[in-house]
Every structure is written in structure tokens, then in C-alpha cells.
C-alpha positions in Angstrom: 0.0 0.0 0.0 2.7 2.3 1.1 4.8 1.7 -2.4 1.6 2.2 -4.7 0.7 5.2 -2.8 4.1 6.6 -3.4 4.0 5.6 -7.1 0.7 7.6 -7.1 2.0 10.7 -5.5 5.0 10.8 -8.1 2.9 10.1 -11.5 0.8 13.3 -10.5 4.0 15.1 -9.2 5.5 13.7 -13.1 2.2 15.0 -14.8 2.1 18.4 -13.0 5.4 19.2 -13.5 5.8 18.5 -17.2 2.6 20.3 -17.9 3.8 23.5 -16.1 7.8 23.0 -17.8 7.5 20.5 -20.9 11.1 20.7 -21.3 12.7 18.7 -17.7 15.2 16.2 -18.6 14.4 13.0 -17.1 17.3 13.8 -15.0 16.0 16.7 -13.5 13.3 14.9 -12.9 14.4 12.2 -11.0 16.1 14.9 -8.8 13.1 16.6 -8.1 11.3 13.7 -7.1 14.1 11.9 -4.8 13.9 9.1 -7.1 16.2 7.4 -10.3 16.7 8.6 -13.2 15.3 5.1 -14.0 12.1 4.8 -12.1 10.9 7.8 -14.3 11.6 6.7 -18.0 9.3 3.7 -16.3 6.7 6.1 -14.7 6.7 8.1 -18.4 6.0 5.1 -20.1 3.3 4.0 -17.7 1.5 7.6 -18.2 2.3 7.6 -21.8 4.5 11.1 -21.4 7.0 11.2 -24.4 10.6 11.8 -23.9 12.3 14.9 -23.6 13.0 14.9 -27.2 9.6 14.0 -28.9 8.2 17.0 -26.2 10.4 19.6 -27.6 9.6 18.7 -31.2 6.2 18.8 -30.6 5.7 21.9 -28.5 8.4 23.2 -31.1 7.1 21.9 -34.5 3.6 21.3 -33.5 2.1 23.4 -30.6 3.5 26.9 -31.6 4.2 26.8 -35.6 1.9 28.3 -37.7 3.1 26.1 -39.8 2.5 27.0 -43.4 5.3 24.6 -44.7 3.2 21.4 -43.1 5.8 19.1 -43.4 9.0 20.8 -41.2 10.9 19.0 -39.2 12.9 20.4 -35.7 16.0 18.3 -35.5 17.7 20.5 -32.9 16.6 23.1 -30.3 18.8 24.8 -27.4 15.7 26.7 -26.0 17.3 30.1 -25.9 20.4 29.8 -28.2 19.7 27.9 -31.6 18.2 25.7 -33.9 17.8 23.7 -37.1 15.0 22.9 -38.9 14.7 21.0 -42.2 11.9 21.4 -45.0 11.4 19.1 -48.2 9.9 21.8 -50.4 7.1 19.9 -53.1 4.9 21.4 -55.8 2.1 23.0 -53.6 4.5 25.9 -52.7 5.1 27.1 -55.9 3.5 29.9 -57.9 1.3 28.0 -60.8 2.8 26.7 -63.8 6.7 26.8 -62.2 8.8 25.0 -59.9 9.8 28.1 -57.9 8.5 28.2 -54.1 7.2 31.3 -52.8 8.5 32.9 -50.8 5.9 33.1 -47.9 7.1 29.3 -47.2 10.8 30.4 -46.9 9.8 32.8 -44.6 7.3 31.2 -42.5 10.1 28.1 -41.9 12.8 31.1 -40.6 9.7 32.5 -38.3 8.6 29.4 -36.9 12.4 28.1 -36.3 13.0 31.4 -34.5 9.5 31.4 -32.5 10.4 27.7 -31.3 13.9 28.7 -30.2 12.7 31.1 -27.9 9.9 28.9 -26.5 7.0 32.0 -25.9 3.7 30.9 -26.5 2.9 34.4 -28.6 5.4 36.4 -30.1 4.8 39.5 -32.6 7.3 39.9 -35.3 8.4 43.5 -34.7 11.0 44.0 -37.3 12.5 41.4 -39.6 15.0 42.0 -42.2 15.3 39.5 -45.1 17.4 38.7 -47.8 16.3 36.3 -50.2 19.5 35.2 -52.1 18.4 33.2 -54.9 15.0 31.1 -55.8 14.3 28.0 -54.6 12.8 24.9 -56.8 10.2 22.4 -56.1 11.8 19.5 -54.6 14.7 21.2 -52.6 15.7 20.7 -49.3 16.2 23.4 -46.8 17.8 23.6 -43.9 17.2 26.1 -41.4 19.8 27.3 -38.6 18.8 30.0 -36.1 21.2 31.5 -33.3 19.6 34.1 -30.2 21.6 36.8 -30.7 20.3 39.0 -27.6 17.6 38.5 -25.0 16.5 41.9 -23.1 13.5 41.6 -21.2 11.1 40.1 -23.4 12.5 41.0 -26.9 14.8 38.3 -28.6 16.7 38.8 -31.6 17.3 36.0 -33.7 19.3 35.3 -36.8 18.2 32.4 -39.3 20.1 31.4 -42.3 18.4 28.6 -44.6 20.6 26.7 -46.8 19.6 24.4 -49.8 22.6 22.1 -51.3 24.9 24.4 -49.1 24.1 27.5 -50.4 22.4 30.0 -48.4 18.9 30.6 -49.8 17.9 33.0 -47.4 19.0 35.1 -43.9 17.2 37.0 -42.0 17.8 39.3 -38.2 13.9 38.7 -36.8 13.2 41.2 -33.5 10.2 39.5 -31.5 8.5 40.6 -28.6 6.8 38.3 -26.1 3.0 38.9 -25.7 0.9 38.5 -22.3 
């Protein structure tokens, strides 16, 4: 009775405290419960709660883009310093009767890549400055890389450069200011 009551206690301790900070490591975790690092990769998979991994990509990727491009995918994120992010580009981007994306998809990959790296739930886009460098065809693969340059309050600046076949494609300085 005593063990189960204990197990109880720490799956609604586990499920409190990774809806209030998705992003614990397991090990951080297990020190704030008193318990192994071990006994809560078990306790996740009993309550179904994904790994630290799978939560950032899908508070990143899922729960904050806007995601125009539908089909990005967050392969790295240091909440607060950088980022990459990886698009397959495909027909329904393009402008009609060409194979050259718009460029509201290039954009809206650099804007979600730099909204997830700074982990607010709404951000406004105060000032961006773009370059586009050259057009991008149907079919390409970009690769987005974002850095925070400079965190003041709650204003982040944030570079993104997005590569395809290792030429840059497109950079942009974004200024975003937390809301609420």
C-alpha cells in the first residue's frame, strides 16, 4: 500500500510538472522527485509522457508553428540559443505553372524556427530584415539554422540562415517581442 501510494503521488507530481515546464530532462526529474533517473523513463511510459525529445519537437514543431510549410521538421533546439529545422519543399508551394517556391514558405520556416527557439507561446514579429539570395525549386531541401543573438527583457533577436545544397537561400535578423 505504502509503495503504490508513493507511485501515485510521483505520476501526479510527473504529470504536474511537465505540464507546467514540458522541457525537464528526465534527469532533473528524478532529482526533483528523490527518485532514479530510471524509475521515471518507467513512470513516463506508464503515463504515456513522451521523452524529452519528442516533447520539444512537438511543443516546437507542433504546438506553436503556424506552420504554413506542413511538413518541417525540428532536428535541434537549445531553448534560448539555436536551432535547425529541415523542410522538403514539393509542388504545392510554388507559384502556378513553375517550380519556384514562394517565398511566404521560406519565410514562414525562418519564423517558426525562431518562435520555437525562444519557447514563448505568442510572439509579434516587430521588425524582420530578409534577404532572399536566390529562388528555390520544387523539390529542394532546406535547412534552417537559427542562433539568439540578444535577450533583453522580453525581446529576442534572432538570426536564421536557410541553406539548400549548401548554399544559403535566405538570412534573415527577426526582433520578436513576447506577448501577455
Amino acid at each position: 500500500m505504502g509503495r503504490q501510494m508513493q507511485k501515485l503521488q510521483r505520476h501526479e507530481f510527473l504529470l504536474k510538472t511537465i505540464q507546467k515546464s514540458p522541457f525537464m530532462k528526465d534527469e532533473e526529474l528524478a532529482k526533483a522527485a528523490g527518485v532514479s533517473v530510471a524509475t521515471i523513463r518507467m513512470d513516463r511510459a506508464e503515463l504515456g509522457i513522451a521523452q524529452y525529445r519528442e516533447r520539444i519537437k512537438s511543443a516546437a514543431v507542433g504546438g506553436r508553428s503556424g506552420a504554413l510549410t506542413g511538413n518541417e521538421q525540428l532536428l535541434d533546439l537549445n531553448l534560448y540559443h539555436d536551432g535547425i529545422s529541415v523542410v522538403d519543399t514539393d509542388e504545392h508551394m510554388t507559384f502556378a505553372n513553375t517550380d519556384i517556391v514562394k517565398s511566404q514558405y521560406i519565410y514562414a520556416m525562418a519564423e517558426n524556427l525562431a518562435l520555437s527557439v525562444v519557447d514563448v507561446k505568442a510572439a509579434l514579429i516587430k521588425v524582420a530584415n530578409v534577404k532572399y539570395i536566390r529562388e528555390v525549386h520544387s523539390g529542394e531541401r532546406l535547412v534552417a539554422k537559427s542562433e539568439v543573438i540578444r535577450v533583453r527583457e522580453k525581446e529576442y533577436i534572432v538570426h536564421v540562415r536557410i541553406k539548400s545544397n549548401m548554399f544559403e537561400v535566405f538570412r534573415g535578423k527577426l526582433s520578436l517581442a513576447e506577448l501577455a
